[in-house]
Backbone as CSV, one residue per row, in Angstrom:
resi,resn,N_x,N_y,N_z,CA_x,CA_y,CA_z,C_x,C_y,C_z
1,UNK,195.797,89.824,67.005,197.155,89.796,67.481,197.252,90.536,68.798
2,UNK,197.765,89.930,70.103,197.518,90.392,71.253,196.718,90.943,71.868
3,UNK,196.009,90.221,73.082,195.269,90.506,74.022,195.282,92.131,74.567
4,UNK,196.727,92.494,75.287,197.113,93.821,75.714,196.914,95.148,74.674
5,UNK,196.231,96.046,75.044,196.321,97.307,74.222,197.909,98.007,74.153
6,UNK,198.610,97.615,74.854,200.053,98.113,74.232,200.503,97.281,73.358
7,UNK,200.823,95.599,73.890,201.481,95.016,72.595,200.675,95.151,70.864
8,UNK,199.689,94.885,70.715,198.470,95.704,70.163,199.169,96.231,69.111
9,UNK,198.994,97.732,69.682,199.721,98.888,69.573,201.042,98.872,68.866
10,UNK,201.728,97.929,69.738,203.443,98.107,69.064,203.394,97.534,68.011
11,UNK,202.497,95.912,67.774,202.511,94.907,66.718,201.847,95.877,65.803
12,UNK,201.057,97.059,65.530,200.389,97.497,64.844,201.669,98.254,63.952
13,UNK,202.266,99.418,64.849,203.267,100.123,64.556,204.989,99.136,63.613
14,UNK,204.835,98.239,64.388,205.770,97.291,64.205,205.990,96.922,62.240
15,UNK,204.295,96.629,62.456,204.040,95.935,61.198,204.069,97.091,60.196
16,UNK,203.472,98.160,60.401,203.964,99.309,59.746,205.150,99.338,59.157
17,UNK,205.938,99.616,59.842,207.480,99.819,59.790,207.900,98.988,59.068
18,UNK,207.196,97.520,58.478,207.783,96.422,57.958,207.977,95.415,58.610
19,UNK,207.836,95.347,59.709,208.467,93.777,61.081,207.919,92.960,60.402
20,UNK,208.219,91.689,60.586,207.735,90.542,59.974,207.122,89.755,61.466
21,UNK,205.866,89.524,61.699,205.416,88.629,62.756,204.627,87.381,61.985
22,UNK,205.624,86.608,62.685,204.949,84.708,62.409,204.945,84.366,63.739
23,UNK,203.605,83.741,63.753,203.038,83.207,64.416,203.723,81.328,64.609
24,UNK,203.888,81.368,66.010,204.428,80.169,66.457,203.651,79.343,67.396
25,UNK,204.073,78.296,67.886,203.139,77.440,69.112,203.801,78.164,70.435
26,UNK,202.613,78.618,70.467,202.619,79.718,72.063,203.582,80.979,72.039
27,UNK,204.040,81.189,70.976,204.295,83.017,70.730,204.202,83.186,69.342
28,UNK,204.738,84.342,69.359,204.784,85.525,68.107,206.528,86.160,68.081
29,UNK,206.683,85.331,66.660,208.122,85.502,66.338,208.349,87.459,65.848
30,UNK,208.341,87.852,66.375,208.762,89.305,65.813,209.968,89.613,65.019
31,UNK,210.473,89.514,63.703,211.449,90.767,63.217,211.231,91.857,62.890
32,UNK,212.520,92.840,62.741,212.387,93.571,62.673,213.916,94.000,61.820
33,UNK,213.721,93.494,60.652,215.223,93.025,59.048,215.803,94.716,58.918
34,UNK,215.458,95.689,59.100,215.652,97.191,58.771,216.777,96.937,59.971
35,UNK,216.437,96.410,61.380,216.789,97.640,62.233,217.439,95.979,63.577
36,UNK,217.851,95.439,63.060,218.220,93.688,63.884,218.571,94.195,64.932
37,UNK,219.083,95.490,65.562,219.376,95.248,66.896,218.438,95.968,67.689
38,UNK,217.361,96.209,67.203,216.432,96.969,67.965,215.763,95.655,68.988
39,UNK,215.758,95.667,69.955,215.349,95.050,70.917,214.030,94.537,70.728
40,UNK,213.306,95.535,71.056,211.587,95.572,70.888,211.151,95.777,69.851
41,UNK,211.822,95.335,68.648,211.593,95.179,67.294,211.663,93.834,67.034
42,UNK,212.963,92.912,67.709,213.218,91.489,67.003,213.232,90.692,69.423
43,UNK,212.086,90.279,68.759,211.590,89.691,70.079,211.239,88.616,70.079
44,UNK,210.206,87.822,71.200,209.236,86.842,71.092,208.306,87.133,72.175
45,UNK,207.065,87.415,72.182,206.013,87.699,72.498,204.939,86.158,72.903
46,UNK,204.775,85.778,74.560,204.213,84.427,74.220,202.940,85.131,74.259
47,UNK,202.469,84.222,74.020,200.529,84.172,73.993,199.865,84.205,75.132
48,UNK,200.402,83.362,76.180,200.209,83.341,77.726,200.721,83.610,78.857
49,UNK,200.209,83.625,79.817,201.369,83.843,81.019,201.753,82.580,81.447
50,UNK,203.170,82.340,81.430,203.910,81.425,81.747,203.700,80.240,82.351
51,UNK,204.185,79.143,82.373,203.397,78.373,83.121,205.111,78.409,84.010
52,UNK,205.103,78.087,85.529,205.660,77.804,86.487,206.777,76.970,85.920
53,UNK,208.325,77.545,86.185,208.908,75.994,85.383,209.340,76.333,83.530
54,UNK,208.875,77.410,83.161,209.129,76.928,81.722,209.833,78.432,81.214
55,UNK,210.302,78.898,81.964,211.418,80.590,81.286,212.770,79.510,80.561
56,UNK,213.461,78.822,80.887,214.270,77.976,80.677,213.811,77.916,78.661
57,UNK,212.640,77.095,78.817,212.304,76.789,77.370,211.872,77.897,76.775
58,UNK,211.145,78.920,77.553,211.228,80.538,76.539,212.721,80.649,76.282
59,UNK,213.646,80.733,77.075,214.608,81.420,76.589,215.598,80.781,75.455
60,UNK,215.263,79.459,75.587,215.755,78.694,74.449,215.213,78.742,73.202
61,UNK,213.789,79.301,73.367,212.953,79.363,72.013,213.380,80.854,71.404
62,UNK,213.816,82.207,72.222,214.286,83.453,71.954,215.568,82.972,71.088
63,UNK,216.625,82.378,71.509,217.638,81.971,70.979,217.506,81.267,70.088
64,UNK,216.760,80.467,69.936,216.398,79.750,68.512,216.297,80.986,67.052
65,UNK,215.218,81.486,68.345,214.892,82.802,66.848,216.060,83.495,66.181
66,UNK,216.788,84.003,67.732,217.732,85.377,66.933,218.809,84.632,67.748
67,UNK,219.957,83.606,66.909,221.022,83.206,67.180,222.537,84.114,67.564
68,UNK,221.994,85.419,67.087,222.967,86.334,67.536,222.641,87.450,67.792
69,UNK,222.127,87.097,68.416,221.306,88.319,69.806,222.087,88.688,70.858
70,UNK,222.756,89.952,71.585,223.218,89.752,72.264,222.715,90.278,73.449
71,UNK,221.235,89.948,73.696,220.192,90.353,74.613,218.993,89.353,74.642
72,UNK,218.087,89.178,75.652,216.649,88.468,75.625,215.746,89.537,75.810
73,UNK,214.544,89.448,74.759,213.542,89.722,74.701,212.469,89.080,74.650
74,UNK,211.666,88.917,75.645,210.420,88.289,75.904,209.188,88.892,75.940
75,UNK,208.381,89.174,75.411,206.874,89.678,76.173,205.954,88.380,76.051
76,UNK,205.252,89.187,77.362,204.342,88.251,77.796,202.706,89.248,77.722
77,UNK,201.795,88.353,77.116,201.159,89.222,76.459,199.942,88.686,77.396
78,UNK,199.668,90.009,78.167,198.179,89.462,79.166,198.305,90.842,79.897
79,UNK,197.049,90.930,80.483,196.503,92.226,80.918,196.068,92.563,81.983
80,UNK,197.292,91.228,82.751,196.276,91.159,84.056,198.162,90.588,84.990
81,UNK,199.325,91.095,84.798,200.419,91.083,85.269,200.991,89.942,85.590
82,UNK,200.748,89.061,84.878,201.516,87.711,85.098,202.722,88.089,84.434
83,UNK,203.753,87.149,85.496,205.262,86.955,84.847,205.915,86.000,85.298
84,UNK,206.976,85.907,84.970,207.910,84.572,85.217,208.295,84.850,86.582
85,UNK,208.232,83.633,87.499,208.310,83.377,88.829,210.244,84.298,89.030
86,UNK,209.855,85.369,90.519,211.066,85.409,90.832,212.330,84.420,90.714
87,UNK,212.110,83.442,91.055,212.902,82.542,91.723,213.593,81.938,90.333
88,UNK,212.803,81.924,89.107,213.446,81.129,87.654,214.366,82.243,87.529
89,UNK,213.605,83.679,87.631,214.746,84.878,86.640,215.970,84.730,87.660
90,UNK,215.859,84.606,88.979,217.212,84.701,89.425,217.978,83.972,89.331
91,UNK,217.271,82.323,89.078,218.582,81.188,88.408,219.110,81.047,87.187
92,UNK,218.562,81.325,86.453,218.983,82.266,85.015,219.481,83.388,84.786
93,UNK,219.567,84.244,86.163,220.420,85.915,85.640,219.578,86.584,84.713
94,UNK,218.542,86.690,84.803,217.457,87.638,83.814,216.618,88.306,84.623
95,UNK,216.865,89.753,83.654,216.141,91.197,84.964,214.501,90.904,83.782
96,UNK,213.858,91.657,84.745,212.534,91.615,83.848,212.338,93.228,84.737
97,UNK,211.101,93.621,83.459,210.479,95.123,83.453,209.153,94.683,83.064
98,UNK,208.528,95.719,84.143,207.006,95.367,83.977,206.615,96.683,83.404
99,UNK,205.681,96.731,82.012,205.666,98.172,81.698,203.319,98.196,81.937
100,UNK,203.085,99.476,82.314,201.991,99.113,82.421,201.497,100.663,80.915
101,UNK,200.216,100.092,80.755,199.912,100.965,79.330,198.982,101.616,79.510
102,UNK,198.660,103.248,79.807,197.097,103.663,80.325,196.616,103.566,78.688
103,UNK,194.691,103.489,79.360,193.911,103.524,77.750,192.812,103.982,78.395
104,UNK,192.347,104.540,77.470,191.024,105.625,78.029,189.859,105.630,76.499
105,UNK,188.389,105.417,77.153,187.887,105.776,76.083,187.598,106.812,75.465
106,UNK,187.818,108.114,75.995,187.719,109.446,75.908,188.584,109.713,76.752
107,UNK,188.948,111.345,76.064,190.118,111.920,76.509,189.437,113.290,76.605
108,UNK,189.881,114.135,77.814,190.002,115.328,78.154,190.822,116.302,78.563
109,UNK,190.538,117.506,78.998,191.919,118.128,79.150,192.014,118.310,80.424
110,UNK,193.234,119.079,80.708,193.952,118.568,82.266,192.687,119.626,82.853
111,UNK,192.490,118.807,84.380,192.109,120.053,84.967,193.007,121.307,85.252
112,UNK,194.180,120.944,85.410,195.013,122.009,85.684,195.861,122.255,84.186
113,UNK,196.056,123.851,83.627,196.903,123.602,82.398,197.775,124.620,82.761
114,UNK,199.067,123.877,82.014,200.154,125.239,82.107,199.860,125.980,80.508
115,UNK,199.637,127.019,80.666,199.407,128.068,79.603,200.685,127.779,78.732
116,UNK,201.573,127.860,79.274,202.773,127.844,78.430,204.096,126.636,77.577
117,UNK,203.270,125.591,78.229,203.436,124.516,77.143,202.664,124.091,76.134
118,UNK,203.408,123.641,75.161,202.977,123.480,73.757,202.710,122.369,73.627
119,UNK,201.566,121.707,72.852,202.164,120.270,72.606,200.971,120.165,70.951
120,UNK,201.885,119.558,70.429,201.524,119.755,68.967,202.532,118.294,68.780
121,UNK,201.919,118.399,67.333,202.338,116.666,66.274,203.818,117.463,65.588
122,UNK,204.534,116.656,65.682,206.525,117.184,65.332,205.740,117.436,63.339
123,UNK,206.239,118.136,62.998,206.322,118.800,61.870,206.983,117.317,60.973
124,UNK,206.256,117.179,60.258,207.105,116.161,59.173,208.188,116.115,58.388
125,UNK,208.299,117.671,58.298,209.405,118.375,56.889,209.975,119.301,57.424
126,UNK,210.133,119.240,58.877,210.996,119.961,59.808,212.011,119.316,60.451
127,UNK,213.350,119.201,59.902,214.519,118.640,60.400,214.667,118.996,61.985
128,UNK,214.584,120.358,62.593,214.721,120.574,63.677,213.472,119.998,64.854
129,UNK,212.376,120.090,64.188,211.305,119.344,65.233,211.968,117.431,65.661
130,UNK,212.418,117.307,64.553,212.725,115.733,64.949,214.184,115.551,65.668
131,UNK,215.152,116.232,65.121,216.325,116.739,66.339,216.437,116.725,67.644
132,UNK,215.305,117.961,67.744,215.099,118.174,69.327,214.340,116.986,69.653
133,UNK,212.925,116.235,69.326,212.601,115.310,69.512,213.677,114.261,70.255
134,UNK,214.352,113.836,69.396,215.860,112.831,69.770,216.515,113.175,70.977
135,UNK,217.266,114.811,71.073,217.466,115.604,71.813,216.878,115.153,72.807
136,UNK,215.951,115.242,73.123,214.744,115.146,74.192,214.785,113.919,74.887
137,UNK,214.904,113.265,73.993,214.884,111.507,74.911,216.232,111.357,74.993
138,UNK,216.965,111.604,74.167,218.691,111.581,74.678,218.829,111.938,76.357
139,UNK,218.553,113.068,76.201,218.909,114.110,77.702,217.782,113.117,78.605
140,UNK,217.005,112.398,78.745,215.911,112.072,79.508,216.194,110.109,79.640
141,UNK,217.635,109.902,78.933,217.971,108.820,79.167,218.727,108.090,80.173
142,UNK,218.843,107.009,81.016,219.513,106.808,82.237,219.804,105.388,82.088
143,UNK,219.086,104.679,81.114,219.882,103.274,81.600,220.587,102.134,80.282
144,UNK,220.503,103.597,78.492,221.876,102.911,77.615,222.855,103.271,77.912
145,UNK,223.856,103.328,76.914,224.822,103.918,76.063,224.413,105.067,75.457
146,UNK,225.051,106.372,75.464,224.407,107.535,75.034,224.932,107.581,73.649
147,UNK,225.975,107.133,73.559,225.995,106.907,71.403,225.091,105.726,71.083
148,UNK,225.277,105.133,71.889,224.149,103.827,71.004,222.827,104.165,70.689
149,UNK,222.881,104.804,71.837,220.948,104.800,72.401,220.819,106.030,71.376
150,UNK,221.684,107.132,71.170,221.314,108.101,70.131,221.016,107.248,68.650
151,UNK,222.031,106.426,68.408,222.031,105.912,66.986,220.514,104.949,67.126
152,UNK,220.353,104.311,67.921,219.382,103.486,68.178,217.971,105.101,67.833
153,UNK,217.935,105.592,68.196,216.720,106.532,68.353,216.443,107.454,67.152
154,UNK,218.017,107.941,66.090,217.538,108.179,65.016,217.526,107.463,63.979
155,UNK,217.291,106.023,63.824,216.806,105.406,63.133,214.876,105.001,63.607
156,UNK,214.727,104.805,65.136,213.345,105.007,65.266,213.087,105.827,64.937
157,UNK,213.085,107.448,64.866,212.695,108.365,64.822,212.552,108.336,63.066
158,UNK,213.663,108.109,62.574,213.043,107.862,60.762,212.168,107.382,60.453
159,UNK,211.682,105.956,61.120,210.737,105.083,60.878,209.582,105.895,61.479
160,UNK,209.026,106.367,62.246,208.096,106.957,62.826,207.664,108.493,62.096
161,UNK,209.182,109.267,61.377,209.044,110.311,60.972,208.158,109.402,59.382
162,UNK,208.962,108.320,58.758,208.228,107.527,57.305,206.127,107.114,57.657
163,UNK,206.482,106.823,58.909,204.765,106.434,59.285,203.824,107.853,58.909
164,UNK,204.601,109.070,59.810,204.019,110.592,59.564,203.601,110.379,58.086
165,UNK,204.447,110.565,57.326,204.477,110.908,55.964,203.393,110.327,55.559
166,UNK,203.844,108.499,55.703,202.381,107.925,54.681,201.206,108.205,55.663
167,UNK,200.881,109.193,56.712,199.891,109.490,56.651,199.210,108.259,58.252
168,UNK,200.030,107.970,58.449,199.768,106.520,59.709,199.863,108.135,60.736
């Protein structure tokens, strides 16, 4: 399931959490039944990079999926930055974000360290480690709704605090 070490990654976490991914002709239907308005939970993920000409029929195939969506979610799953031609997203009114994913086969420590930051795994059975957690990306947010995006984040944060637990 996906080429990219991030989508990868998310489909791994995803499936954790419960998402349901079915496999379609030229994507990957993502739900995500816990949590329907999570964006990057209930998606469609194609298989390839686009062919010239065809965002039109992605976006009709997104809408197929989630009939009451009141957003598009697309990934495009390749590792090498293909995306839908400027010129389609602007006749359609659709912003796109390119996210890039570092991966390393070994990891080391900084050459430079600040002595005085911490960084440790959030406590599982510590209400306040996951708080501030939230806290943290709340204050470091710029482009939701700051009630949404809170409500949106402590329900991720449950699901991620449930992964801790069983041990993921």
């Amino acid at each position: 399931m996906g080429s990219s070490l991030g989508f990868r990654t998310d489909l791994m976490l995803l499936t954790l959490q419960g998402s349901i991914i079915e496999k379609r002709d030229g994507y990957l239907c993502v739900r995500t039944p816990s949590d329907p308005a999570f964006r990057w939970g209930n998606f469609i993920l194609l298989d390839t990079a686009p062919l010239l000409g065809s965002l039109k029929k992605w976006i009709d195939a997104f809408r197929h999926e989630f009939p009451y969506a009141n957003y598009l979610a697309i990934g495009i799953d390749n590792t090498n930055g293909d995306a839908f031609a400027a010129d389609e997203l602007q006749v359609e009114r659709v912003d796109s974000e390119s996210c890039r994913v570092m991966t390393a086969t070994t990891v080391a420590p900084p050459s430079r360290q600040d002595s005085g930051t911490i960084i440790r795994v959030l406590d599982r059975d510590n209400d306040n480690d996951w708080d501030a957690a939230i806290a943290l990306q709340v204050a470091n947010n710029t482009e939701e709704d700051p009630v949404g995006y809170e409500a949106f984040l402590v329900r991720r944060m449950a699901s991620m605090r449930a992964l801790q637990r069983e041990g993921h």
